[in-house]
C-alpha positions as CSV (number, residue, x, y, z in Angstrom):
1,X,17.8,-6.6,104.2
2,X,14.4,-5.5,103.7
3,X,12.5,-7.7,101.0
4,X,9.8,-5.3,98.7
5,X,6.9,-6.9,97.1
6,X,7.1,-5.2,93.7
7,X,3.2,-4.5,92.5
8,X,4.8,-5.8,88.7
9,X,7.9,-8.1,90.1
10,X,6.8,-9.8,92.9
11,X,9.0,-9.8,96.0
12,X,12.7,-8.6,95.5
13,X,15.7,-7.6,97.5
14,X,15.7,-3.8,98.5
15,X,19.5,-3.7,96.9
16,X,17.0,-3.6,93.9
17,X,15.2,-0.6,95.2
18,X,16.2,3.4,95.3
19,X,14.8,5.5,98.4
20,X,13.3,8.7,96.6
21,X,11.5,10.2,100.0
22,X,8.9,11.0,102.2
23,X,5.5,10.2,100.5
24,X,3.2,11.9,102.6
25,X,3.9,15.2,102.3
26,X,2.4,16.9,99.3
27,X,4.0,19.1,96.4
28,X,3.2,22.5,96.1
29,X,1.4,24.2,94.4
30,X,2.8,25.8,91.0
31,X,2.6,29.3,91.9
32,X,3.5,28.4,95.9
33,X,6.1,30.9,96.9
34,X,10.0,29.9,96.6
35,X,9.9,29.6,100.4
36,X,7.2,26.8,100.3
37,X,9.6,24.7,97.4
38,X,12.1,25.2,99.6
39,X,10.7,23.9,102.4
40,X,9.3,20.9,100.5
41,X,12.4,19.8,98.8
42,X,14.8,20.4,102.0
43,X,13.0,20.1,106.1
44,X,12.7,16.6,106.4
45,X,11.0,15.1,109.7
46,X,12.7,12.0,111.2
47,X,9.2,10.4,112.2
48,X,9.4,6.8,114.4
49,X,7.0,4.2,113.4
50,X,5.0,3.9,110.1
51,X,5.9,6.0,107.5
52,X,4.9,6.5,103.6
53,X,7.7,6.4,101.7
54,X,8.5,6.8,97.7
55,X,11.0,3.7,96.6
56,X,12.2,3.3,92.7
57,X,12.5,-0.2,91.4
58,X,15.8,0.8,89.5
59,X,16.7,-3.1,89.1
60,X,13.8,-4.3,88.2
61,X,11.1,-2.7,86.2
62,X,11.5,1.2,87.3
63,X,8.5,1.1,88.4
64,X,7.7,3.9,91.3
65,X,6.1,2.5,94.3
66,X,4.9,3.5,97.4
67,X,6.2,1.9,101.0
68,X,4.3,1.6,104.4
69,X,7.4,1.0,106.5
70,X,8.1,1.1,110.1
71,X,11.3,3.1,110.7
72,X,12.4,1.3,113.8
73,X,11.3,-2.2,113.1
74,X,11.9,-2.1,109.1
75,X,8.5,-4.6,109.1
76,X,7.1,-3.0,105.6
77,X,2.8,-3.3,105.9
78,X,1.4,-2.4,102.6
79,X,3.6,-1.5,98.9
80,X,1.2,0.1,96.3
81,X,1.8,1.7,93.0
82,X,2.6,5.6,92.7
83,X,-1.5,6.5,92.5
84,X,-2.7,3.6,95.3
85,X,-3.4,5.0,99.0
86,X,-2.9,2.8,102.1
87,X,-6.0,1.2,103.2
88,X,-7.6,3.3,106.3
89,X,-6.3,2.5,109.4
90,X,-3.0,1.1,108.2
91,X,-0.9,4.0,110.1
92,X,-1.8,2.5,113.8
């Protein structure tokens, strides 16, 4: 079980938490083509190793946080709020 340090809640079980997606990849812009939403909401890459990742604190305070988290080894490196960015160089 993966345990999440909540930014608001401290540390909790990730039975707590929601997977809402990939946090790297950015939203379109408003008058992008059908095509380009399309693309956005459905191709997903299955990347190995570190990965940004959206998670919803549903159990907790419903807070929206963002997930540094290594796909194979689950170890999770940095948890931020919605609007924090990793610290450089936390991808290697």
């Amino acid at each position: 079980m993966l345990r999440i340090k909540c930014p608001w809640c401290g540390v909790r079980d990730e039975s707590e938490f929601r997977y809402r997606g990939d946090a790297s990849k950015a939203r379109p812009a408003a008058d992008a083509g059908v095509a380009d939403f399309a693309s956005y909401v459905y191709e997903r890459s299955n990347p190995r190793g570190w990965h940004l990742e959206w998670w919803l604190h549903v159990g907790g305070c419903r807070g929206l946080v963002r997930v540094l988290r290594h796909t194979h080894s689950h170890e999770i490196r940095w948890v931020g709020r919605a609007e924090d960015e990793p610290p450089p160089g936390e991808f290697a």
